[in-house]
C-alpha positions in Angstrom: 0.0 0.0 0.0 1.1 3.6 -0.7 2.2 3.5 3.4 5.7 4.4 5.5 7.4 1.1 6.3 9.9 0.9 8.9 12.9 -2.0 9.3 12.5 -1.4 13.1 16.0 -3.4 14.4 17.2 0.5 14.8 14.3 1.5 17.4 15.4 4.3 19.9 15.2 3.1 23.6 12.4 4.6 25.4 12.3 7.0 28.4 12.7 5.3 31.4 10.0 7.9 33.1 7.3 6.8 34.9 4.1 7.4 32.5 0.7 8.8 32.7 -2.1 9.6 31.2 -2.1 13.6 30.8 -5.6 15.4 30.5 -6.7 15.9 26.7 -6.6 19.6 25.4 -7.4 20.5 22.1 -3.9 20.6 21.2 -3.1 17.9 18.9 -1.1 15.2 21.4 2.8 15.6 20.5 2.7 11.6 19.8 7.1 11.9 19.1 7.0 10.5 22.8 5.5 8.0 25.0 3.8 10.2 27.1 2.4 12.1 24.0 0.9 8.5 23.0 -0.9 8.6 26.5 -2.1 11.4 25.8 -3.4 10.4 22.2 -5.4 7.6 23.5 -6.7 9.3 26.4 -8.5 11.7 24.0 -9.1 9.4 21.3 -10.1 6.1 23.1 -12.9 5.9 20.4 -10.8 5.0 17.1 -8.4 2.5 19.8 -8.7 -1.3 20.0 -6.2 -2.9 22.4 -5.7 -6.1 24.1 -2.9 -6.4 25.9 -1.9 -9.2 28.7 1.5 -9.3 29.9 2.1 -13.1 31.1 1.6 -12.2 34.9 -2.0 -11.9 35.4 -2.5 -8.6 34.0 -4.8 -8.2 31.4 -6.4 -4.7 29.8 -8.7 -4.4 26.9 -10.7 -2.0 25.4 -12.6 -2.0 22.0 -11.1 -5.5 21.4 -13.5 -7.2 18.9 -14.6 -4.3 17.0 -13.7 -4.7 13.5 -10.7 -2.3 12.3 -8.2 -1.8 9.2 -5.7 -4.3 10.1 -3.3 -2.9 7.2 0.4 -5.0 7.1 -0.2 -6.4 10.1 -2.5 -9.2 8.9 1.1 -10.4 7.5 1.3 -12.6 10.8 -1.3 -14.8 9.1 1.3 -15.6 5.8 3.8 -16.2 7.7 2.3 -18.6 10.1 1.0 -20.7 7.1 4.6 -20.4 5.3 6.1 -21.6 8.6 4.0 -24.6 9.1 4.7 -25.7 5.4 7.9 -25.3 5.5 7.6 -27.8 8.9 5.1 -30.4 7.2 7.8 -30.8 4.2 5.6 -28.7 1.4 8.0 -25.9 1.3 11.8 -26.1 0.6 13.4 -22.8 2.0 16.7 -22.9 0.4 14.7 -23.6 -3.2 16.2 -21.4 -5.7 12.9 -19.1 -6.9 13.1 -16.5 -10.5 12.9 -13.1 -8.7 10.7 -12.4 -12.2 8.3 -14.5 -10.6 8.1 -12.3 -7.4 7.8 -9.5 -8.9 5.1 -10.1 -10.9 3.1 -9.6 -7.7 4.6 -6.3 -7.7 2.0 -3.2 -9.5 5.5 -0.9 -9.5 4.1 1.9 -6.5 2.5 -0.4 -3.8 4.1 -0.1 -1.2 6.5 2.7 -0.1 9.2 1.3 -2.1 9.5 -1.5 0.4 9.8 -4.2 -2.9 12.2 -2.1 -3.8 14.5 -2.5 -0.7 14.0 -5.6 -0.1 15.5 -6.3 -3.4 18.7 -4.1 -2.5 18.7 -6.0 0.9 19.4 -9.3 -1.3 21.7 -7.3 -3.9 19.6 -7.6 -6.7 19.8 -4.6 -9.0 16.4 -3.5 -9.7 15.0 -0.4 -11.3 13.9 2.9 -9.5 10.1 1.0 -9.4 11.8 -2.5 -8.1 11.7 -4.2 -10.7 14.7 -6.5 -10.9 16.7 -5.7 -14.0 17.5 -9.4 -14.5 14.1 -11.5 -13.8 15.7 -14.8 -14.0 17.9 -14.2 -11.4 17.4 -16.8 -8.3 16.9 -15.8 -4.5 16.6 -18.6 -2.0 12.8 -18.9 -1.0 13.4 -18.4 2.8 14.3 -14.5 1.9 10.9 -14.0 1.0 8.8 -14.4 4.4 11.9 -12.4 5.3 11.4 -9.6 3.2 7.7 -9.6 4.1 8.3 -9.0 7.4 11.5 -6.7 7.7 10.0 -4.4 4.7 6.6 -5.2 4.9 6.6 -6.2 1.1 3.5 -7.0 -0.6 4.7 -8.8 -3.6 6.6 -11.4 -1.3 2.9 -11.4 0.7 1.1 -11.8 -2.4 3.8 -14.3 -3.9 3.4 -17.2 -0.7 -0.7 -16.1 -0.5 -0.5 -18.1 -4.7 2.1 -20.5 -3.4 0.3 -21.9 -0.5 -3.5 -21.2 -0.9 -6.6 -19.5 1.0 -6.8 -22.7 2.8 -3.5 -23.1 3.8 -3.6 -19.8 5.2 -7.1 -20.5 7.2 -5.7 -23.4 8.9 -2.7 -21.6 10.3 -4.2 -19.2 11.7 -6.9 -21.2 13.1 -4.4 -23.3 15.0 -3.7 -19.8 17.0 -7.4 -19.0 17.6 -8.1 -16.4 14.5 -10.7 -17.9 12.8 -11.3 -17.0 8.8 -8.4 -13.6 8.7 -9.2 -11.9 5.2 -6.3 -12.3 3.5 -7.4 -11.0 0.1 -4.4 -9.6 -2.4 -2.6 -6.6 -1.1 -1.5 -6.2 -5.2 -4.9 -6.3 -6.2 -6.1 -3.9 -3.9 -3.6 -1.7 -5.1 -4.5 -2.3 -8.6 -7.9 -1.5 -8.1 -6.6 1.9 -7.0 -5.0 2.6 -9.8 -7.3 1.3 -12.2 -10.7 1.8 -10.8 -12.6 0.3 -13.6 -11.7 -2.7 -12.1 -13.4 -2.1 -8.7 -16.7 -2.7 -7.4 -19.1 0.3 -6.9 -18.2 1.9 -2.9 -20.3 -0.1 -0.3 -20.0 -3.7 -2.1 -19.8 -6.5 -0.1 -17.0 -7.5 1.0 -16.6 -10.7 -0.7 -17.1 -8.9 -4.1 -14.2 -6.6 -3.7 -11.9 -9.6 -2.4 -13.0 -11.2 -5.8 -12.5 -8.8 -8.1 -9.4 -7.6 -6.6 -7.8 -11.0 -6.8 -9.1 -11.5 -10.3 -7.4 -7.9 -11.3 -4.1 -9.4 -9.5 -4.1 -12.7 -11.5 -3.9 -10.7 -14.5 -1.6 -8.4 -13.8 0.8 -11.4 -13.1 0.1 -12.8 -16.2 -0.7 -10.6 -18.7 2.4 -7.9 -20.1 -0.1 -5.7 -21.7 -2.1 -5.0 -18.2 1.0 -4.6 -16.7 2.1 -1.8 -19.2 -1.1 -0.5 -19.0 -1.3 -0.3 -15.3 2.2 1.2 -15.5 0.6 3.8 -17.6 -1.8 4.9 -15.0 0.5 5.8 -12.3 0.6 9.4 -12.4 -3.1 9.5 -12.4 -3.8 7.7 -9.2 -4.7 8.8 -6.2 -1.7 10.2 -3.9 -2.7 12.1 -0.9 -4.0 10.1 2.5 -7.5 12.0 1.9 -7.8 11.1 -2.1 -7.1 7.3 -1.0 -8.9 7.2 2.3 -12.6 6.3 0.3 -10.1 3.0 -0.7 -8.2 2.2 2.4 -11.5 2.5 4.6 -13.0 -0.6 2.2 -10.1 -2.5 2.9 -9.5 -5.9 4.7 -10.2 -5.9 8.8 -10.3 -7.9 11.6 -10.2 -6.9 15.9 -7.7 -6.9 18.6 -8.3 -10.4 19.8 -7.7 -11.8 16.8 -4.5 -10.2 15.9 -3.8 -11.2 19.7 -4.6 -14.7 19.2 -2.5 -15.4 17.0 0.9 -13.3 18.4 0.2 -14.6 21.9 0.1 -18.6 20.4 3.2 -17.8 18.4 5.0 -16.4 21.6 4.2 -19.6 23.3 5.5 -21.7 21.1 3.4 -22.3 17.9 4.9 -21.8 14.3 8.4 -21.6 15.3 10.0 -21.0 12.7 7.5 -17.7 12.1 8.5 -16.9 16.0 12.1 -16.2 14.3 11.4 -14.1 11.8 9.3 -12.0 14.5 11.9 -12.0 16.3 15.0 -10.5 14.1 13.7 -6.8 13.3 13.9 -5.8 17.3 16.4 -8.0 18.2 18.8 -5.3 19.4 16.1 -3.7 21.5 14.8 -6.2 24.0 13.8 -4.7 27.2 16.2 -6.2 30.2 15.8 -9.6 31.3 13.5 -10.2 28.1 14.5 -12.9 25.8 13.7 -11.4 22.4 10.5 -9.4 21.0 8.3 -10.7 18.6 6.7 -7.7 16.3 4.7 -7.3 13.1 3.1 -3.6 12.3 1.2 -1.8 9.6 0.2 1.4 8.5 -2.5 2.8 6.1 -3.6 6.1 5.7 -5.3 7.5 8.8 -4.4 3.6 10.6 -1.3 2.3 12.6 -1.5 -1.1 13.8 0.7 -3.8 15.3 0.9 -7.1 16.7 3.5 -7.4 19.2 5.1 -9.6 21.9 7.8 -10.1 24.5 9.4 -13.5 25.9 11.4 -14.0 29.3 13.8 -16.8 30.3 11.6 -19.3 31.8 8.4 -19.2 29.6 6.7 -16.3 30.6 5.2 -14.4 27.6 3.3 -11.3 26.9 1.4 -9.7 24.0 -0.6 -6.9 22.9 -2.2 -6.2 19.6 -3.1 -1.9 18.9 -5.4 -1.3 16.2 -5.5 2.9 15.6 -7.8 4.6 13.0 -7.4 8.4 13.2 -4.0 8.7 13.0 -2.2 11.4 11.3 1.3 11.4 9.0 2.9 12.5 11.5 2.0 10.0 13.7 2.6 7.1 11.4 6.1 8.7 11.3 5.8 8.6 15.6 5.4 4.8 15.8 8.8 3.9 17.2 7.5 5.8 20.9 4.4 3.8 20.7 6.2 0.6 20.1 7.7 1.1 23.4 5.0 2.4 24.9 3.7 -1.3 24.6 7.2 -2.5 25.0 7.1 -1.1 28.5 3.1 -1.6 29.8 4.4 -5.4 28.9 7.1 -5.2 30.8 6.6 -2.9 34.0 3.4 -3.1 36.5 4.0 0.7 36.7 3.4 1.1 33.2 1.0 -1.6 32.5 -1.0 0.6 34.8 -0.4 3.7 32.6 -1.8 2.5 29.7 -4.4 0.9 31.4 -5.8 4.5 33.0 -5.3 5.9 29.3 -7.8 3.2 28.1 -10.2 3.4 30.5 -10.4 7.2 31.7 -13.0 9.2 30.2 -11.8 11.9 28.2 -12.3 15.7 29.9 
């Protein structure tokens, strides 16, 4: 999606202050700190879903199974069903894939250029629209749940979504409690964007715009001339958060306790070969005596969202999924002091207790 993606293994360590919640004015909340996040949910408790249970007996929710934008972090659910593939013997990670056939998921300005670093990650030259200049080069198949995660790219999303199947999918996340995710293509979505011709009238049903989205997707993959022709289109699609919001609102959603589910089964111990993926893009900022932290986030326009847990020597867990609508650039930009916000209600009783208040205190 047309988003900010962040490779998060550079996060900036959080005040060590303790926090809470500050009265709402109507000043916009300076969200660059994790007081200033406080203060955002304080006043805006209405567009916040959290559930958030840190592995001692504390547990805080608010909004948890109303239905929000999801946004990248539905990208828990691929991964999951790539991991227990790769476990059951259908998958080979170190098969030898054409890049030309990952980026065929890839409509040139989906994603904030994260297709396009992920391809410099693996030093493949690519053009300035990620494209890979040489599309029968070979990358080994395990880079591309990699490259989903660490750069949120949709192509390598899309690319495992054809690989393994609806199904497949389904039945992962199932085994960790989140039943039927919509895991419709994030390329077609993005096609339909760019090429509204191909979309259903505003207020379909969901199930039409899944459908016609992936049909848009399948051939864009496999048909040059669509390709060109969505190429074509570019500068005439919509490029402001405002001009695409009437798209992002239609797209896919879930709740907090889904998104939860599925994090808090991973952290115990299900799908552990997903659990290290998680686990690589904060490794070098672990809160002490933690173990490692787990994360996957997304962003949309006007959404921020993010799946995310922390594991101590001796088996003690905790997780918290944050769905946000209502969010501004800027505080897309602002995640990294809401990320330990969390980081720190998971991992203090002080601050646990912060964020609780900030949930649950009426706005004045």
């Amino acid at each position: 999606m047309l988003t900010r993606r962040h490779l998060l293994a550079g996060a900036a360590a959080g005040t060590a202050a303790l926090l809470l919640p500050g009265t709402a004015s109507a000043a916009q909340p300076d969200t660059s700190t994790q007081q200033g996040w406080l203060d955002w949910i304080t006043a805006r408790r209405q567009d916040v879903s959290v559930l958030i249970d840190d592995g001692t007996g504390r547990r805080a929710a608010h909004n948890a199974d109303t239905r929000r934008l999801l946004a990248s972090s539905v990208k828990v659910v691929h991964l999951s069903a790539y991991a227990v593939a790769v476990a059951e013997g259908r998958l080979d990670p170190n098969e030898q894939i054409r890049v030309g056939d990952w980026d065929a998921h890839h409509p040139f300005v989906s994603d904030g250029r994260a297709h396009f670093q992920a391809l410099n990650w693996l030093g493949v030259p690519c053009d300035d629209y990620g494209i890979a200049k040489d599309p029968e080069q070979r990358v080994p198949l395990a880079r591309i749940p990699e490259a989903m995660i660490f750069f949120s790219d949709n192509a390598a999303t899309d690319y495992l979504r054809t690989r393994l199947g609806d199904p497949a999918l389904q039945r992962a996340a199932a085994r960790g409690g989140w039943a039927r995710p919509d895991t419709r293509s994030l390329g077609g979505e993005v096609l339909m964007l760019m090429l509204p011709e191909y979309a259903p009238p505003p207020g379909s049903p969901v199930a039409v715009r899944r459908a016609m989205g992936d049909a848009v997707a399948r051939r864009f993959v496999a048909d040059p001339a669509f390709r060109a022709e969505a190429f074509k289109r570019i500068p005439d699609m919509p490029s402001t958060p405002d001009a695409q919001w009437p798209w992002v609102k239609g797209h896919a959603r879930g709740t907090a306790s889904e998104l939860f589910s599925l994090h808090r089964a991973i952290a115990r111990g299900l799908h552990p070969q997903a659990r290290e993926i998680l686990a690589r893009p904060l490794s070098g900022h672990v809160p002490p005596g933690a173990s490692e932290v787990l994360i996957k986030d997304g962003a949309l326009p006007r959404t921020l969202t993010m799946g995310l847990s922390v594991r101590w020597p001796g088996g003690r867990s905790g997780t918290a999924a944050v769905l946000l609508h209502g969010v501004t650039d800027q505080d897309i930009q602002n995640e990294l002091p809401l990320i330990d916000l969390v980081l720190a209600a998971l991992s203090d009783p002080a601050r646990f207790a912060a964020l609780e208040r900030a949930l649950c205190r009426p706005t004045v």
